[in-house]
ZAMARGU-4260 file (C-alpha; in steps of 0.2 Angstrom, whole numbers, plus 5000, padded with zeros to 4 digits):
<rodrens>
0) 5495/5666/5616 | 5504/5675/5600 | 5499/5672/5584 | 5501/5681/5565 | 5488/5690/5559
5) 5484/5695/5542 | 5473/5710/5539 | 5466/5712/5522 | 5458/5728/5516 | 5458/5742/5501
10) 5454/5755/5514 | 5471/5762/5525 | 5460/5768/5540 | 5450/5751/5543 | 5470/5743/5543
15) 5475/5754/5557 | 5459/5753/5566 | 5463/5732/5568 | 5481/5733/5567 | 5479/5746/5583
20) 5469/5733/5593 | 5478/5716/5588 | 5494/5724/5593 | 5486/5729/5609 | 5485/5710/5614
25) 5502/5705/5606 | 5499/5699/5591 | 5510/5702/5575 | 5501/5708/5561 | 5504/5706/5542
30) 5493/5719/5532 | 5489/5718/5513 | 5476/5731/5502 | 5471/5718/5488 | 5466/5700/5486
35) 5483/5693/5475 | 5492/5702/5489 | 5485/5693/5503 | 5486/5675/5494 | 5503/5678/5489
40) 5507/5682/5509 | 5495/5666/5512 | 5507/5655/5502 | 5523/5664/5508 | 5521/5665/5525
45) 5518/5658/5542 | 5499/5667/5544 | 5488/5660/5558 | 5472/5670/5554 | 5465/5681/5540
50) 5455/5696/5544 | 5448/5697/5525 | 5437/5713/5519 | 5423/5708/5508 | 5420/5723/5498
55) 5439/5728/5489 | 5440/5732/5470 | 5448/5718/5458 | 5445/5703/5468 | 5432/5704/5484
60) 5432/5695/5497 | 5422/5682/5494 | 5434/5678/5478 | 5449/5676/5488 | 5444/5664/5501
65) 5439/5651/5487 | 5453/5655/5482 | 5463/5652/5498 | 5453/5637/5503 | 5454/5628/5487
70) 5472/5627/5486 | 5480/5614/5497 | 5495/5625/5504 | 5482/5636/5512 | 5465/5627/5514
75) 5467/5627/5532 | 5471/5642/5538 | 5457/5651/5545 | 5448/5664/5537 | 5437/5678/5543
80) 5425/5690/5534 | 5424/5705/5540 | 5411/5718/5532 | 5398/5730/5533 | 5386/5719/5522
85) 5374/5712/5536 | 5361/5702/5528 | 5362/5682/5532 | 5363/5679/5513 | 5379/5689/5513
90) 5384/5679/5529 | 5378/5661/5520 | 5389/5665/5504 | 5407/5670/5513 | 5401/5654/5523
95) 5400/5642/5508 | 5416/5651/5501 | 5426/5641/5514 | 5426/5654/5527 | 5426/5650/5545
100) 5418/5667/5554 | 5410/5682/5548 | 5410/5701/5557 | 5400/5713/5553 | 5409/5733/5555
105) 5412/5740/5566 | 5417/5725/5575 | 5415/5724/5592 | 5433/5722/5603 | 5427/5708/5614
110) 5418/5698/5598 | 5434/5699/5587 | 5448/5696/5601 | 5438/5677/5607 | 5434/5674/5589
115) 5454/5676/5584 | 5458/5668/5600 | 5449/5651/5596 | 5453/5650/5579 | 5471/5652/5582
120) 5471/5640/5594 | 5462/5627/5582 | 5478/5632/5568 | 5490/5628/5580 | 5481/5610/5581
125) 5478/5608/5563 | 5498/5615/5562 | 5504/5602/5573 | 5494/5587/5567 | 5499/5593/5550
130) 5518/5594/5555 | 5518/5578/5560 | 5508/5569/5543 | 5518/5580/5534 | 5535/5571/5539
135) 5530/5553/5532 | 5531/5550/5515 | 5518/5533/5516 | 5502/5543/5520 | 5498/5553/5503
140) 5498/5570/5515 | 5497/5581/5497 | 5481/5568/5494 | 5473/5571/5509 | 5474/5590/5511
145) 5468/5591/5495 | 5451/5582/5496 | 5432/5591/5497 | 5430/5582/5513 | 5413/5586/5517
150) 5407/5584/5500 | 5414/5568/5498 | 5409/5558/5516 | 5391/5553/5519 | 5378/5564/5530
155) 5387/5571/5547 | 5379/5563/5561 | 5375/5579/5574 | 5368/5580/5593 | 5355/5593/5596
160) 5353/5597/5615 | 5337/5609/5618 | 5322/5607/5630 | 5312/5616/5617 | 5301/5604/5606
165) 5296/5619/5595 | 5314/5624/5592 | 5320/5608/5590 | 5307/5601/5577 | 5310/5618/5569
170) 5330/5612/5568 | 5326/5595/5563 | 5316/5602/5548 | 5332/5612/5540 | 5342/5597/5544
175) 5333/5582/5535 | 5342/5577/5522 | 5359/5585/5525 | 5360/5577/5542 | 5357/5562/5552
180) 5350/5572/5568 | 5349/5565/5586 | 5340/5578/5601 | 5340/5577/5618 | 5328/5587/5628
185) 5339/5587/5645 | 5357/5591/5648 | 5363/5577/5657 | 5357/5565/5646 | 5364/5574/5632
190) 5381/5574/5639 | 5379/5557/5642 | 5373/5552/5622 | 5388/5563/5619 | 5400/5552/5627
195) 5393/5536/5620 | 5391/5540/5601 | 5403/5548/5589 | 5394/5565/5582 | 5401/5576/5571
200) 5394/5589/5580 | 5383/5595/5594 | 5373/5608/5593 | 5367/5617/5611 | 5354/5628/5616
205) 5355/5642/5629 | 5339/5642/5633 | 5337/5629/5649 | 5325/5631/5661 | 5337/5627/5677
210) 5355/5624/5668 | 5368/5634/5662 | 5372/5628/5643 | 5391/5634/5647 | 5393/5620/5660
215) 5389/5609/5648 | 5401/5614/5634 | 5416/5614/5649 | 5412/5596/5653 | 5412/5593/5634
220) 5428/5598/5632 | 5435/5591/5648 | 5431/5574/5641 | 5444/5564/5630 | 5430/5559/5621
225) 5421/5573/5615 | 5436/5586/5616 | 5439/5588/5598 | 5420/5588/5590 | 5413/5604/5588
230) 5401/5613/5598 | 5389/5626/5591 | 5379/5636/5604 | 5361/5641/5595 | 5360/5660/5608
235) 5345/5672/5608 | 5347/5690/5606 | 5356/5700/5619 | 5368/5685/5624 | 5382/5691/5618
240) 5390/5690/5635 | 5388/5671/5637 | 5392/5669/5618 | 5409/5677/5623 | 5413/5668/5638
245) 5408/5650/5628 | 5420/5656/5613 | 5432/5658/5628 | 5427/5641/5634 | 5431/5631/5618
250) 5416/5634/5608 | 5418/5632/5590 | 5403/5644/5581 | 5385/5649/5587 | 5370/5656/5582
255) 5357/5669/5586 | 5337/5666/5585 | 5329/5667/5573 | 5339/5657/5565 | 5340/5658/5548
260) 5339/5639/5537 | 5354/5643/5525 | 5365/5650/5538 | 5362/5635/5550 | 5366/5623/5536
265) 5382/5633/5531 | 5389/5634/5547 | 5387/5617/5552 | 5397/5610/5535 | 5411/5623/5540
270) 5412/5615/5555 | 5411/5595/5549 | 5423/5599/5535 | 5436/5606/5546 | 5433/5591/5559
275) 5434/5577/5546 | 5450/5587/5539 | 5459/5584/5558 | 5450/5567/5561 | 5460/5562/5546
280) 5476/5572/5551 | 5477/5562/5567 | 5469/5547/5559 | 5487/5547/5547 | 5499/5549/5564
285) 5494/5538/5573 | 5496/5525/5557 | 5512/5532/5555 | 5519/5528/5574 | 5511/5513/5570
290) 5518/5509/5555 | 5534/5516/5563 | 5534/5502/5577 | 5528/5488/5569 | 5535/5475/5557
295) 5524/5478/5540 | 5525/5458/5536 | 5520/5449/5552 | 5511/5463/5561 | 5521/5461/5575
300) 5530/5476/5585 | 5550/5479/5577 | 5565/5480/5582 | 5566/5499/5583 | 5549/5495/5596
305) 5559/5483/5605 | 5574/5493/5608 | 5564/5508/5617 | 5552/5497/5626 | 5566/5483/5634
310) 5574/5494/5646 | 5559/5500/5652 | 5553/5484/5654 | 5569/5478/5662 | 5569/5495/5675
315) 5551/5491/5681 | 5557/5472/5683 | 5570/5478/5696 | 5564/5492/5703 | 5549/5481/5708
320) 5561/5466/5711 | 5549/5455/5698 | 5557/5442/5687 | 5558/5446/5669 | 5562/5432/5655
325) 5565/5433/5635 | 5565/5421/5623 | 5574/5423/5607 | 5569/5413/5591 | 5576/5408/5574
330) 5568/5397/5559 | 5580/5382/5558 | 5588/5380/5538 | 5576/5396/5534 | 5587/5399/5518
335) 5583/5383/5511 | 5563/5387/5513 | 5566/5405/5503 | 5578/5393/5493 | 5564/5379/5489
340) 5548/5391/5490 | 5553/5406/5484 | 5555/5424/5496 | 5532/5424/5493 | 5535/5406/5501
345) 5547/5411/5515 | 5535/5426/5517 | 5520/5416/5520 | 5531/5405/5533 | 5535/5421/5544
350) 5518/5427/5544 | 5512/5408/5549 | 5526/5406/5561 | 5520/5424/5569 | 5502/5421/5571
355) 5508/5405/5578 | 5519/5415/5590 | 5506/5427/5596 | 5492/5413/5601 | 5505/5404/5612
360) 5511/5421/5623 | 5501/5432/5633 | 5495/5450/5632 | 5507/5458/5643 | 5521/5449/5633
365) 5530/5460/5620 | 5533/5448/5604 | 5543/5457/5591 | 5553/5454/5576 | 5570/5454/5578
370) 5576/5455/5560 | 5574/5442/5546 | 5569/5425/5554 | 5575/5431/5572 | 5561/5433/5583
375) 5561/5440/5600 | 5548/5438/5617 | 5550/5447/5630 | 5541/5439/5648 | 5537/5452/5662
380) 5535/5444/5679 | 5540/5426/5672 | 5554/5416/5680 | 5566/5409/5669 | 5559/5390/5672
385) 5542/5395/5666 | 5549/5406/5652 | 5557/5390/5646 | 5541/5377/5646 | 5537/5392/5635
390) 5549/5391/5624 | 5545/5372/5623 | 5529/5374/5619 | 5532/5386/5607 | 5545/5374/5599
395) 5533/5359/5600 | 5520/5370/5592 | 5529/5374/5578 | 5535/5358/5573 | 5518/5348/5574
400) 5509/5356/5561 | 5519/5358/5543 | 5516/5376/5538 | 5503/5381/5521 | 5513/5390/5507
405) 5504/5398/5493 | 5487/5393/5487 | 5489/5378/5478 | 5491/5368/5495 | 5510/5365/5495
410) 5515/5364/5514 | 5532/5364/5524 | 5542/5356/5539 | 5547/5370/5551 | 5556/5369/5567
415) 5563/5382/5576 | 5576/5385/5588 | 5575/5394/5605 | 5589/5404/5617 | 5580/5408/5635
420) 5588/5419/5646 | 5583/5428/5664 | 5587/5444/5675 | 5598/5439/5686 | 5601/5448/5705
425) 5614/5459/5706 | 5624/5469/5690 | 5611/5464/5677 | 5610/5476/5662 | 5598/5474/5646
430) 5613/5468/5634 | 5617/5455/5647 | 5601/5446/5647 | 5600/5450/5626 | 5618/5440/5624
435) 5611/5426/5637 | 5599/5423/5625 | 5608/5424/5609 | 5622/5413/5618 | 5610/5401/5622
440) 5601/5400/5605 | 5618/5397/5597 | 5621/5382/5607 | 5604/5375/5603 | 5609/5379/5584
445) 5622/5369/5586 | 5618/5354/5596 | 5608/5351/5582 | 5590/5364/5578 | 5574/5361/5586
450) 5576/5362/5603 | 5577/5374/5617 | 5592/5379/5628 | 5592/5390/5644 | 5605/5402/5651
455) 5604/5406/5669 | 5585/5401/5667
</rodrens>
C-alpha cells in the first residue's frame, strides 16, 4: 500500500519525528507548518491522509478541518488530529469538526501505522467511487459532495452487539433520540440481524464471555452485505492489541470504557456521514450504468446494451450448441402517428408498444431498443419456429388493442412488422443472424405491414 500523506505542524521536530516513520513504511509525505498552507496543499494536491496538529498559531487545528470538510473539493479526505490535549472534550470537538481520528502525542507506531492504513484504504474507495460519478454529467456530482449528509437524513439506524445489559442500556441511553438502536446479546445472532437489516452502523463489544469479537468483525466484512457499514469496536482498557489487530481487520473506529456520552455520539455521526457520503457515491454509478445501458424513453435496454451483450449471447449459444432466435420489430407508417399525434403522441405509442413488448417475452429474453421505432428481441435457447409463433403473437397483440394517446382519450391503430431470424450450424456470425432478420423484416415491409416473415427460422 502507498499513499500521500500530509503532515501539518508549526513545530519542525514533531515533522521529522512522523516524516521519519511514514517514510519507514513507504509512504510519500507532504509537510506544511500552518493551516492556509496545508489547505492550499489540500486543494492542489493528490493527499490521501492529513496528520493535522491541533495547537499552531493563526489557525489551529480544529479551524482548518472545518475548513477542509466544509469545502466540496476536500470534504472527503481524511483527517487526523494529532495533539497533546487529552481530554475527551478536546477529542469530541476535533470530532464535530469533521475529523475522522484523533491521537494524542506521543503517538504510538503501531496505533498511528493501522489507523493511516485504514483510512487510506477507505480514500482510495471514496476516490474511485468519486472517479466514476465524477465522469457523468446527469448526476449533479458538485450537488451531492456538497450536502450535510448526516444533518439532512433522518436518525441512523445502528446494531449494538454486547452480552452486557448494564452496558447496553447504558448505550441505549446516550443514543435515544439521535438513533434508532437495535441490541443483541449473542453474537451469532447479531451476525445474523446484521445480514437481514440495513444498519448504518454496528457497534461491538469485546467483552464476550466465550467469543472473540474479531471473528465477528471478519465475517462482517467477508459478507457482501455488510462489507461496506462500519463497525465500531466499544474496547476496555489495556486492549490495545486486539484494537490494532481489528483496525487491521477492517474496523472503522472504536472506543474504550468508560465511554464518555459526547464522544460516543461524535464518533458514531463521523461514521454515518461518511457511509451515507459513499452510499450515495455508489448509489449515482450504478444509475449511471444504468442510465448508460438503457433507453431513457421505453426503459428498455439500448442499443449500445445490445451490441456488448449479442455476441456473448451468440458465443454461449454455440459453445453449448443451444439454439438462439431474434426478432426484429418496426411500427408500420410510424411517421404518420408522430405526423397525426405529435412527437408527445408518438412517444406515448413507443412507451405502450414496449410495455406491451415486455409482457409477451420472457425473463431471459433481452428486448432492446434498436433505434427510433426498431425494436430488437433476442431469444436464448428458442428454435426459430417457436421464435416465430412469438413474433405472431406479438404481432397479433399489437394490433388488437388501439393504443391511448395523451389524456383526453384519443386512441391509435398500430401494427407492427416482424423479421425473425435463427443461428444457423456451421459459419454463423452475429452480423449474419442481424441481416437475416432485417432481410426478413424488409420483405414483411413490403408484402404489405403487419405480418411476420422468417429467414432460415
Amino acid at each position: 500500500m502507498t499513499a500521500r500523506i500530509l503532515v501539518v505542524d508549526d513545530v519542525p521536530a514533531n515533522v521529522k519525528l512522523l516524516e521519519v516513520r511514514l517514510l519507514a513504511e513507504y509512504f510519500e509525505v507532504l509537510t506544511a507548518t500552518s493551516g492556509p498552507d496545508a489547505i492550499e496543499t489540500c486543494e492542489n494536491g493528490k493527499v490521501d491522509v492529513v496528520l493535522l496538529d491541533v495547537m499552531m498559531p493563526d489557525m489551529d487545528g480544529f479551524e482548518v478541518c472545518r475548513r477542509l470538510k466544509s469545502d466540496p473539493a476536500t470534504s472527503h479526505i481524511p483527517v487526523v488530529m494529532v495533539t497533546a490535549l487529552d481530554q475527551i472534550t478536546d477529542r469530541v470537538r476535533g470530532l464535530e469538526a469533521g475529523a475522522d481520528d484523533f491521537l494524542t502525542k506521543p503517538v504510538n507506531d503501531l496505533q498511528l501505522m493501522t489507523r493511516v492504513k485504514s483510512l487510506v484504504r477507505l480514500k482510495m474507495l471514496t476516490d474511485e467511487l468519486r472517479l466514476r460519478a465524477s465522469t457523468t454529467r446527469n448526476i449533479g456530482i458538485e450537488e451531492l459532495l456538497s450536502r450535510n449528509l448526516a444533518d439532512e437524513e433522518s436518525q441512523p439506524k445502528v446494531l449494538l452487539i454486547d452480552e452486557r445489559q448494564s452496558s447496553t442500556e447504558r448505550i441505549q441511553k446516550v443514543l435515544r433520540g439521535k438513533a434508532v438502536l437495535d441490541a443483541a446479546k449473542d453474537p451469532h445472532a447479531g451476525f445474523f440481524q446484521a445480514a437481514e437489516i440495513p444498519y448504518e452502523c454496528i457497534l461491538i463489544s469485546t467483552d464476550f464471555t466465550d467469543f472473540d469479537p474479531l471473528r465477528l468483525c471478519s465475517q462482517l466484512r467477508s459478507l457482501d452485505r455488510t462489507r461496506f457499514v462500519p463497525i465500531m469496536l466499544l474496547a476496555d482498557q489495556g486492549e490495545e492489541d486486539r484494537v490494532i489487530r481489528g483496525l487491521e481487520l477492517g474496523i472503522n473506529d472504536y472506543l474504550t470504557r468508560p465511554i464518555d456520552p459526547h464522544e460516543l455520539t461524535a464518533r458514531l455521526r463521523t461514521q454515518v456521514r461518511r457511509k451515507r457520503y459513499n452510499d450515495q457515491l455508489r448509489a449515482s454509478v450504478t444509475q449511471t450504468i444504468e442510465m448508460a445501458v438503457t433507453d431513457g424513453l421505453t426503459g428498455l435496454h439500448n442499443r449500445r446494451y445490445l451490441d456488448s451483450h449479442l455476441q456473448t449471447l451468440f458465443d454461449r449459444a454455440v459453445a453449448r450448441r443451444r439454439p438462439l432466435s431474434m426478432m426484429i420489430t418496426d411500427l408500420d407508417r410510424f411517421k404518420a402517428i408522430n405526423d397525426t399525434y405529435g412527437h408527445d403522441g408518438g412517444d406515448d405509442v413507443l412507451r405502450e408498444f414496449a410495455h406491451r413488448l415486455r409482457k409477451n417475452v420472457r425473463g431471459i429474453d433481452l428486448a432492446c431498443r434498436f433505434g427510433g421505432e426498431e425494436f430488437v428481441v433476442v431469444m436464448p435457447d428458442t428454435e426459430g419456429a417457436v421464435a416465430e409463433k412469438v413474433a405472431e403473437r406479438i404481432r397479433a397483440e399489437i394490433a388488437r388493442l388501439p393504443f391511448a394517446i395523451g389524456r383526453e382519450g384519443k386512441t391509435a391503430e398500430v401494427t407492427i412488422s416482424v423479421g425473425v431470424s435463427a443461428l444457423l450450424k456451421g459459419s454463423d456470425t452475429v452480423e449474419d443472424l442481424i441481416k437475416r432478420a432485417d432481410v426478413a423484416l424488409y420483405e414483411a415491409k413490403n408484402s404489405g405491414r403487419n405480418r411476420v416473415v422468417a429467414k432460415a427460422a
